[in-house]
C-alpha positions in Angstrom: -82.3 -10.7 -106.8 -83.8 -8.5 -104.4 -82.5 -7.0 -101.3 -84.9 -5.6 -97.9 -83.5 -4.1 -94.8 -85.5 -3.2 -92.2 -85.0 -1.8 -88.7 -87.5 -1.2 -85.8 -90.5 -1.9 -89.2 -88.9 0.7 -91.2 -88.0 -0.4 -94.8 -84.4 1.5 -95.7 -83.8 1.7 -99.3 -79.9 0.8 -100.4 -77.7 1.1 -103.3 -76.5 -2.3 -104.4 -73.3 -0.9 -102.9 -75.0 0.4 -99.9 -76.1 -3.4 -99.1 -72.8 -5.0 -100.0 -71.3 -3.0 -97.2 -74.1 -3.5 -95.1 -74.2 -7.3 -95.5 -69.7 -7.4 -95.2 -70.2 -5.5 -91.9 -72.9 -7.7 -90.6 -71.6 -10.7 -91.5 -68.1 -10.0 -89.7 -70.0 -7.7 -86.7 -67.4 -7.5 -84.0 -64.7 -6.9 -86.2 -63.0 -3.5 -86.8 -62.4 -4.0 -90.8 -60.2 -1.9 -92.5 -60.9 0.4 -95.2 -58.5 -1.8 -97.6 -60.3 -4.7 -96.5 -63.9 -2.8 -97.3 -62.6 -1.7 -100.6 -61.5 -5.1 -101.8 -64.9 -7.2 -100.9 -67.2 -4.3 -101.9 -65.7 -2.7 -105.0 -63.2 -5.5 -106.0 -60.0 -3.2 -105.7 -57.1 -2.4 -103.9 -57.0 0.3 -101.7 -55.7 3.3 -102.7 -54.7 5.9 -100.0 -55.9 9.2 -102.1 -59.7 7.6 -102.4 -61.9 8.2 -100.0 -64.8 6.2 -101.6 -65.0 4.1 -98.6 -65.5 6.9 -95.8 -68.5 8.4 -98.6 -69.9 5.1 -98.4 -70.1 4.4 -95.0 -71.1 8.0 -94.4 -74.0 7.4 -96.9 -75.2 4.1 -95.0 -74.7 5.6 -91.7 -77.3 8.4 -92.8 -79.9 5.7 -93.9 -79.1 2.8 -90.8 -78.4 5.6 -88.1 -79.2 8.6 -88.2 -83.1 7.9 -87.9 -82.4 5.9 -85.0 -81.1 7.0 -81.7 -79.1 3.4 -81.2 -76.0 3.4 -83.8 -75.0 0.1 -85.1 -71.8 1.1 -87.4 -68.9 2.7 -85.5 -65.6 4.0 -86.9 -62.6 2.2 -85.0 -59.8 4.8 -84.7 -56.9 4.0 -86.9 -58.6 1.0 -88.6 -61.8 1.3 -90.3 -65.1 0.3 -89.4 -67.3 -2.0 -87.3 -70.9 -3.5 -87.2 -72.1 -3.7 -83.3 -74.8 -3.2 -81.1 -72.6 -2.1 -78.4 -70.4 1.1 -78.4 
C-alpha cells in the first residue's frame, strides 16, 4: 500500500513510521497525545522513560511537514506530548 502527503502541492516523502505518526496526529488533531500514547500506536510498545525515540520522530516529521512552511501544524504541548492543529 502506498502512502502520499502533500501540502500547499508539495509531495513530502515519509518513513512508514514517519506517516504512522502523521496519520495518529491527524486523526486525533486537537488532542495533546502523550509520548506513551505515541509510542504504543506507532511502535507497539510501552513507553520507556530513558527512550527518546519519540521526540527524534517528531523532530524528523516536523523538519519534512514544517519547516518548509512558515504555518506549523505539529506543536509540542508542555508537559504532555504533542499535537496536530492548525492553530497555535
Amino acid at each position: 500500500m502506498r502512502h502520499k502527503v502533500t501540502r500547499q502541492g508539495v509531495n513530502i516523502v515519509l518513513t512508514n513510521k514517519e506517516f504512522l505518526l502523521l496519520h495518529l496526529l491527524i486523526k486525533r488533531q486537537g488532542e495533546a497525545l502523550s509520548r506513551s500514547v505515541i509510542a504504543s500506536q506507532v511502535w507497539d510498545m510501552n513507553f520507556d522513560s530513558d527512550t527518546n525515540v519519540v521526540d527524534v520522530a517528531v523532530k524528523r516529521l516536523r523538519a519534512k511537514i514544517d519547516a518548509p512552511f512558515e504555518k506549523k501544524l505539529i506543536h509540542t504541548v508542555r508537559s504532555i506530548g504533542y499535537m496536530f492543529s492548525e492553530t497555535p
